[in-house]
Structures are given as structure tokens and as C-alpha cells.
N, C-alpha and C positions, 0 to 999 in steps of 0.2 A: 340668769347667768347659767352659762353651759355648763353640763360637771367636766369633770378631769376627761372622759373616754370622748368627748368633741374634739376637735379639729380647733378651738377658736381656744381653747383652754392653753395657755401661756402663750398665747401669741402677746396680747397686748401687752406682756412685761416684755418681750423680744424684744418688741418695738422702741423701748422708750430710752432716750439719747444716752449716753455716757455722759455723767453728769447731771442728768436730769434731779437726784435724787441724793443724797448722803446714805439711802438704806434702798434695796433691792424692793418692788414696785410689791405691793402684798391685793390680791385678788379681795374685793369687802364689798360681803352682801348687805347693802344698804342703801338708806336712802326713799323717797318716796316714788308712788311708781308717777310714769308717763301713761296715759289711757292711751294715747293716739300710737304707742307700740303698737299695742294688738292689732288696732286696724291695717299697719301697716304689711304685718306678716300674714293676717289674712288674707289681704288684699295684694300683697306681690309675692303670697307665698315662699317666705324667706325669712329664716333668722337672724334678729337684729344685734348689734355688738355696741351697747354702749360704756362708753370710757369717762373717767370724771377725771379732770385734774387737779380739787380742786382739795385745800388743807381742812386739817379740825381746824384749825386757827382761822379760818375762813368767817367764822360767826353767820353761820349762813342764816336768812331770814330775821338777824336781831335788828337793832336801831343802826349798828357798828358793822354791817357785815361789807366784806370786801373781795376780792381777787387780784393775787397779783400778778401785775404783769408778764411776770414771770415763768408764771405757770400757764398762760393763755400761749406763749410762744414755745413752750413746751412741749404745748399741745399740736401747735403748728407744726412741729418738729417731728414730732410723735405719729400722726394720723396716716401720713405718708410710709414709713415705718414697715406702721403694722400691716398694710395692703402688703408692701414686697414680705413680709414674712408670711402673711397668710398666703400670699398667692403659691410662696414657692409649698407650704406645708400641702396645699390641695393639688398639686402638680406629683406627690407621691404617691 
């Protein structure tokens, strides 16, 4: 995750729909990593942005884990978004 002084820092809350949330989008370092990041920024020399939509209540990796639909269209809604706000933020 970028710190605060990046360019990519609160865009992804910008992005996310009216509605999407009962509570404003909270930035959380966590999670496990992806190896195939690194390869990627080393190899197209470029920082990646990834966004999760996904709940605690997700029971991620148990017998019961799930996603809901809900949030997959969220995302849909969302991804789009965040490109127009990030593009207009790198255009100052």
C-alpha cells in the first residue's frame, strides 16, 4: 500500500459508489500477499493498486466461506471509478 504522500492514496475511497457502504471505505493493511505482484512491477515497471471488496463476514478460506453478490457488483461499479479519479488526480 502507498503511504498518504502517493498519488493513489484515497483515490480508491473516491471511487466507491454512493451507497456502496453504511460507513466511509477505511484504507486495511492486510491480508496475504500475491507473489506474482512483484513480478509484475518489475517487469512492467509500475505500481500496482490492489482493492478487496470483500467483508469480515466473508469467512474467507473456512468450510462456510462466501461472497456476496453484492459486493462483486460493487466492485464493478467501483473499478471504473477509480481510473476517472485517478486519472483526473495525475493530470495536476
Amino acid at each position: 500500500m502507498h503511504g498518504p504522500e502517493k498519488p493513489t492514496e484515497g483515490t480508491p475511497r473516491a471511487g466507491f459508489p454512493p451507497g456502496c457502504s453504511r460507513r466511509a471505505a477505511v484504507p486495511v493493511r492486510s491480508g496475504g500477499s500475491i507473489p506474482i505482484i512483484a513480478t509484475f512491477e518489475e517487469v512492467l515497471g509500475i505500481k500496482s493498486v490492489l482493492m478487496g471488496f470483500g467483508l469480515g463476514s466473508d469467512a474467507i478460506h473456512s468450510p462456510n466461506e462466501n461472497y456476496p453478490l453484492e459486493q462483486f457488483f460493487n466492485g464493478i461499479t467501483t473499478i471504473p471509478l477509480f481510473y476517472k479519479y485517478f486519472g483526473e488526480i495525475m493530470k495536476k
